[in-house]
N, C-alpha and C positions, 0 to 999 in steps of 0.2 A: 276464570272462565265463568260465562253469566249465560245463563240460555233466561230467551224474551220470548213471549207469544208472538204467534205470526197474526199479524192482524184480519190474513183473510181466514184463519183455518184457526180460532182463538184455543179450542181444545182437543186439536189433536195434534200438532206440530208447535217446533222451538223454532228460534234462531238463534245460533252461538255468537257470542260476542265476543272477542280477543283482543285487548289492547297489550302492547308493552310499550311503557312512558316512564319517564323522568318526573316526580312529583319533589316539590321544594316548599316545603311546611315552612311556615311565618307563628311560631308558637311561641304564647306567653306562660310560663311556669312558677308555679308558690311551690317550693318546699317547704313541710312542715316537719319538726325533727331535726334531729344533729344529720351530718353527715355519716355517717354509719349507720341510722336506721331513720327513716323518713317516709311520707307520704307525699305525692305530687302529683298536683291536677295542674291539666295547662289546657287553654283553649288560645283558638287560633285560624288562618286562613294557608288555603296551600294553593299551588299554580300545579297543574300538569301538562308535559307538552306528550302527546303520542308520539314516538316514532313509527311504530308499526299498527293498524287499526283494523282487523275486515268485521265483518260482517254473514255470515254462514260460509267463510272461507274466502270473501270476497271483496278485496278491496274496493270501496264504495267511497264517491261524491258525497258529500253531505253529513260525512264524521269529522266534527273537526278535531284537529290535531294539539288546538289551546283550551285547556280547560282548567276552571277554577273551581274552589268549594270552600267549608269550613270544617273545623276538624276542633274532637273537643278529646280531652283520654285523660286519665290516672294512673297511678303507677307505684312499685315501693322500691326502697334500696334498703336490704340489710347486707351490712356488711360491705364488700365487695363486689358484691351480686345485687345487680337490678332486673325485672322484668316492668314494659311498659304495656297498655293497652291501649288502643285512639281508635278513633270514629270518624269516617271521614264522608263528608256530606258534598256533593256537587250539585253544583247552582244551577249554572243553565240546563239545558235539555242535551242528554245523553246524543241524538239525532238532530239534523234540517231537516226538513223539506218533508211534502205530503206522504212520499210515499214508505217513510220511517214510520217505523211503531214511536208508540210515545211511551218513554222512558227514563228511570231514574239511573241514577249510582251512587250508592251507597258500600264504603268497604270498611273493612275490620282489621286493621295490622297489629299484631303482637311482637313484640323487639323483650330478647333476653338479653344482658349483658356482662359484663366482668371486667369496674373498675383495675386498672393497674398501679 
């Protein structure tokens, strides 16, 4: 959930922003280290498709539903146990059309995990 200024009323009102999408990360990874204890940076490019998208509750024209970015993170594995961190940058403009605020997206995923 990302709340935007409203572009007519700049500091005293938001507008909520709700996407739920399918993102498909294109990442290149170095581990450094054995497999039991390591360091891993990976940078990369990822696709999002929206399924769902409004706008202060409101399904709006002018959000599109394909969107792309790049994405960089690091990460460690001891043991069995990994946790990751990544950055994820989009490219185009969040909105079309004039009467869209103009805006970014930028997000932050954290992924814990536990080789088998």
């Amino acid at each position: 959930r990302a709340a935007y200024p409203d572009v007519a009323d700049l500091f005293e009102s938001s507008l909520t922003y709700r996407r739920q999408s399918l993102i498909v990360p294109a990442t290149l990874m170095f581990h450094f280290g054995n497999p039991s204890l390591s360091l891993d940076l990976g940078a990369g490019i990822y696709y999002d498709y929206g399924f769902s998208t409004t706008l202060d509750g409101l399904a709006k024209d002018g959000i599109p539903h394909r969107q792309f970015g790049w994405q960089w993170g690091f990460g460690f594995t001891v043991g069995p146990i990994y946790w990751r961190l990544f950055s994820y940058y989009q490219i185009p403009a969040v909105f079309t059309g004039d009467s869209f605020p103009k805006a970014d997206l930028n997000r932050v995923a954290f992924s814990l995990g536990y080789f088998f």
